[in-house]
N, C-alpha and C positions, 0 to 999 in steps of 0.2 A: 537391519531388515528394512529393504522400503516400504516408503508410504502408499497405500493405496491410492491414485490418483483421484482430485477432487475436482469430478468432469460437472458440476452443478453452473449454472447459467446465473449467476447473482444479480444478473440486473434487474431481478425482479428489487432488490433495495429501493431503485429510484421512486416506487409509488407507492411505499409502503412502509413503516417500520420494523425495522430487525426485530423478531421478537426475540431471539439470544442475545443481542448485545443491548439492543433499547436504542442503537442508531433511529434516528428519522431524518431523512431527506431531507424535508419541507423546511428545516431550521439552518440547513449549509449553502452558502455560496461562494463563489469563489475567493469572497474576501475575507470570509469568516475562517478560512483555510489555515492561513500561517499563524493566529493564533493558537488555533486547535491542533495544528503538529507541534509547533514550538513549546508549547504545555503538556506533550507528551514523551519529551525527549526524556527529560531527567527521568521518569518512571519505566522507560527503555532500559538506560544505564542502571538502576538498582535492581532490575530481571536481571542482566547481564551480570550483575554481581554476588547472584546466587550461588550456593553451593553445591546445588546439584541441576545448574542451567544448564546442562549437558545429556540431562536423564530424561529419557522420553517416558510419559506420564503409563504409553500401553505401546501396545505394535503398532497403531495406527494413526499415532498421533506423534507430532514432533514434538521434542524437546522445545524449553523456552530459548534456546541458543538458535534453532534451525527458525522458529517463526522470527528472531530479530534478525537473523540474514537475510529472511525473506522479505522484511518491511524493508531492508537498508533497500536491496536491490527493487523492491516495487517503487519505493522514493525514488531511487536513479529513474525505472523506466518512465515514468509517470511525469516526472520534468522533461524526456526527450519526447514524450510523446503532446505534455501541454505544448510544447513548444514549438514541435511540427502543427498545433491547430491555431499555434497565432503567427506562423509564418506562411503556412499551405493553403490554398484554398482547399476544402474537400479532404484532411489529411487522411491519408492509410496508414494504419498500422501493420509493424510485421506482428509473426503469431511469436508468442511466449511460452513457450511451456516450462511452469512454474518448479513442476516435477523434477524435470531433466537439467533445471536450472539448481535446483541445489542438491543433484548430482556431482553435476561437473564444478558447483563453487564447493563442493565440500563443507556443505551448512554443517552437520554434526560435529567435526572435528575443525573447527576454526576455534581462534583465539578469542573468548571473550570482550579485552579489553581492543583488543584491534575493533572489533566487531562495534562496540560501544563508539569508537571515538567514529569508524564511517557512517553509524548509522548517524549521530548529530551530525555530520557534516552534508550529508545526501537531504536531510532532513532541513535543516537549516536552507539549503540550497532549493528546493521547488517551494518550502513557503517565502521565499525570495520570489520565485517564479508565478508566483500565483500572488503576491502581494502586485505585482507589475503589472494584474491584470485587471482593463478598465473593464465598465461596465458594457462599452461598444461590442467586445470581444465575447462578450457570454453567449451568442449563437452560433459562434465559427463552430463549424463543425468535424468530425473524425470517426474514422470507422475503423474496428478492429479486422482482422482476419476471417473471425468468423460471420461475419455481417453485423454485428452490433453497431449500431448509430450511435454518437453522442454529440452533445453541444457542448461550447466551456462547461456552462454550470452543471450539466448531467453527470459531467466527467468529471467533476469537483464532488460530486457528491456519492459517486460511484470510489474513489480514490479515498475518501476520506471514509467513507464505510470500511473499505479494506485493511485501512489502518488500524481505524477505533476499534473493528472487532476483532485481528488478530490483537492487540492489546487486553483487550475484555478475554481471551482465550488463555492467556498467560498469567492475568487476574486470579482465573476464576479457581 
């Protein structure tokens, strides 16, 4: 059954804290990043080694298998897109649609342990990306599709909310 798409506008995170996950902005920046991914890898890989990481908890929620395809691949997009705002002036992003993305990757029915070893490896790779970034770079800026602005650090902390709280969703 699909998911109901989740059209919510999140960037209210940057000025506020998550009250479901207990994210707060004001403590992430760009270099606090690859610790904070790199310490959440191993608690990836034991979701993934569940016995019923496949079971979606109702109709409108994904399985714990379909939100770690969706962090492996937000880790990919999120290192192509840091990386067009310390190469571009002004970068643009294309649009994503989250939905149609793990349609066409087949998040339900993937291999766990596949899934485990790309998500460390995608993971590993933008806190790489973000360990490279000096402190010059935290005002280049990017814009998504839909008009959203960000600066490195906005975008660091937009990216890293995405992660911590589909992790806190698989927690909980």
């Amino acid at each position: 059954m699909p998911i109901i798409p989740d059209e919510k506008d999140w960037t209210w995170v940057l000025s506020q804290p998550c009250p479901e996950c207990g994210f707060d902005p004001a403590t992430v920046t760009p270099s606090t990043v690859p610790g904070t991914v790199l310490n959440m890898l191993p608690r990836w890989r034991a979701v993934l080694r569940r016995e019923d990481v496949a079971t979606r908890p109702n109709d409108h929620t994904w399985s714990n298998l379909e939100y770690a395809c969706h962090v492996r691949d937000v880790f990919s997009l999120f290192d192509q897109r840091l990386n067009l705002m310390l190469t571009e002036d002004d970068a643009r992003f294309a649009n994503w649609d989250q939905d149609q993305a793990a349609i066409d990757g087949e998040y339900g029915s993937a291999d766990p342990r596949t899934v485990a070893d790309e998500l460390e490896a995608e993971g590993k790779e933008i806190a790489e990306s973000f360990a490279r970034v000096t402190e010059d770079d935290w005002q280049r800026t990017g814009t998504r599709s839909n008009g959203s602005s960000f600066t490195v650090l906005t975008f660091s902390q937009y990216f890293l909310h995405d992660v911590v709280h589909h992790l806190h969703d698989v927690d909980g």
